[in-house]
N, C-alpha and C positions, 0 to 999 in steps of 0.2 A: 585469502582475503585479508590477509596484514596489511597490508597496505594499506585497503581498504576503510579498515578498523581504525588505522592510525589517522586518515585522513578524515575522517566524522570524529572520531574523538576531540580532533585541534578545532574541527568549525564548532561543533557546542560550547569548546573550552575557552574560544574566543568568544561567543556569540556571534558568528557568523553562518548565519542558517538561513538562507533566504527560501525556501520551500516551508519556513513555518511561518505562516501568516496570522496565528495566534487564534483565527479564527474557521469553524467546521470547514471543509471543502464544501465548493456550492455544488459541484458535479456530484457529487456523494450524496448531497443533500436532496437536488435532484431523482436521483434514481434511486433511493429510499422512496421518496413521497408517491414518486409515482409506482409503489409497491413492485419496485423489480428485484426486489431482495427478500425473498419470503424466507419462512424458518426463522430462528430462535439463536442456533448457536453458531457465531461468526468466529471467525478469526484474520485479524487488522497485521500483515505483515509489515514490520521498519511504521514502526507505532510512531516514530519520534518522540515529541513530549506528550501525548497523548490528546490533543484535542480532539483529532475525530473521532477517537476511545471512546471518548468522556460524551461527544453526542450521540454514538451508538447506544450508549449503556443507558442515555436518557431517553432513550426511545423504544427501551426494551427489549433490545439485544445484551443475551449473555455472553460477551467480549471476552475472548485471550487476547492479549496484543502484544506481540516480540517485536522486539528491536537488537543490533549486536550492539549497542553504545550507553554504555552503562549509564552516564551522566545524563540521558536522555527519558532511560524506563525513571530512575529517581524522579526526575522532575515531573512527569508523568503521573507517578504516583502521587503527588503533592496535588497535581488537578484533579483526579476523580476527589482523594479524598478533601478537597475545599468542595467539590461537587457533589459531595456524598452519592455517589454510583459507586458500585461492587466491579472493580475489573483485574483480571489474572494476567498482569504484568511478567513476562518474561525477557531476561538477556537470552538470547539466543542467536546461533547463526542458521538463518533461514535455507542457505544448504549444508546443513550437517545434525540440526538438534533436531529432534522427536518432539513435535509441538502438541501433538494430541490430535483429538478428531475420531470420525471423522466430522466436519464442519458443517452446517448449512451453507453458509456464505463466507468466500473470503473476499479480502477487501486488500489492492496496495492504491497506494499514494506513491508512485516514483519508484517501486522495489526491481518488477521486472526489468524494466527499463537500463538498471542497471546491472544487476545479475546477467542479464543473457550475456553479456558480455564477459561474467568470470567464469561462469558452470551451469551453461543452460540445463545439462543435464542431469544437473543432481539437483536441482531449481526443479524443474518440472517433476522426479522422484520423491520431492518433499513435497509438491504439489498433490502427486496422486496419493500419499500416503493421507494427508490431511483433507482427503474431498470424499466423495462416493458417488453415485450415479444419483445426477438432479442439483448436484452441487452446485451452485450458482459463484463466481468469479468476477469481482469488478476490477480491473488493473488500470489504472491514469499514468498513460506510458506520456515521455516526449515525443512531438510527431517532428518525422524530419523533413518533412515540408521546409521545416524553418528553424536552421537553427544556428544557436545562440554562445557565442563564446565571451563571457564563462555563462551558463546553459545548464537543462538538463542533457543526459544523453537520448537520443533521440533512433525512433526504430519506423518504418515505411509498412505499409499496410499489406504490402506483398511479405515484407519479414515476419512482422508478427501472425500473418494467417496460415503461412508456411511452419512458422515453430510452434502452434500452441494448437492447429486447428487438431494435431491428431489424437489430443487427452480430450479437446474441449470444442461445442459448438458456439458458434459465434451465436449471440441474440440483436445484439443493438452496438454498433461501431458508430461514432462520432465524433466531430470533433470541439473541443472546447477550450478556455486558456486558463492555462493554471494562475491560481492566487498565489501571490507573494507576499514577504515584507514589505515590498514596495510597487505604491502604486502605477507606475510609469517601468516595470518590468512585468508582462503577463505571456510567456514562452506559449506558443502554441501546443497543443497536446491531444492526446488519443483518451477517449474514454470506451473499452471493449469491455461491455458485458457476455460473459461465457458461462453455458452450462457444462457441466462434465458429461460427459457423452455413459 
């Protein structure tokens, strides 16, 4: 994932990030209210700067939140603590570090989405180390219904039930458009809640 690394390192170090809208995800925000994320201790994969952290932990979830982009957990940290919420910030590479767990609930913004594509396999082994049975999974994939160059990368409903249904059961598939920096960009997208089987 060098490449990888290199290529999130230059979009934060420009400011060129258009997946952080500054503000919670409403799909997040969503399927929170409507109590589909039960349990206590989450963990938020590719946290970015930690917005959604910082409203998880204001609502009472005990947050880990990794991200591999250093300049990203920093800034992160600057927002809980202007927010005074408690959140356990890690650099990490979400397939290869030991994040802890196991979890109640994970949470990505955009992670799968792009991972299946470098190591689905060791994606999903970091998956089942950090979950247990009952573990609830919310992932906001690209949907490739529709997609967008430059875009997220984007996964079909046949793909993703084909790679994740055998760790995990589907509860609620829908779809919804991701917020951006910009109002006049909103990419279509997947919200899959999944329990761990």
């Amino acid at each position: 994932m060098a490449n990888e690394l290199h290529d999130f390192d230059k979009a934060y170090e420009k400011g060129h990030t258009p997946w952080d809208s500054g503000v919670p995800c409403l799909e997040l925000v969503r399927v929170v209210n409507a109590g589909l994320l039960p349990g206590r201790k989450l963990l938020e994969l590719g946290c970015g700067t930690g917005t959604n952290a910082v409203e998880l932990a204001r609502r009472g979830y005990k947050v880990t939140a990794a991200d591999f982009v250093t300049k990203a957990v920093e800034r992160a940290k600057l927002k809980a603590e202007a927010a005074r919420v408690e959140i356990d910030f890690r650099v990490a590479d979400v397939i290869k570090d030991d994040l802890g767990g196991p979890f109640d609930v994970i949470f990505d913004r955009g992670v799968y989405h792009h991972i299946r594509r470098v190591d689905l396999a060791a994606f999903l082994e970091r998956l089942s180390a950090a979950s247990r049975k009952g573990t609830r999974w919310l992932t906001l994939a690209g949907h490739a219904g529709e997609v967008h160059q430059p875009g997220p990368p984007t996964v079909s409903e046949a793909e993703f039930r084909a790679e994740l249904g055998t760790l995990f059961q589907f509860i609620e598939v829908r779809e919804f458009r991701f917020g951006t920096d910009s109002d006049d960009f909103r990419p279509l997208a997947w919200s899959i809640l999944m329990e761990r089987k």
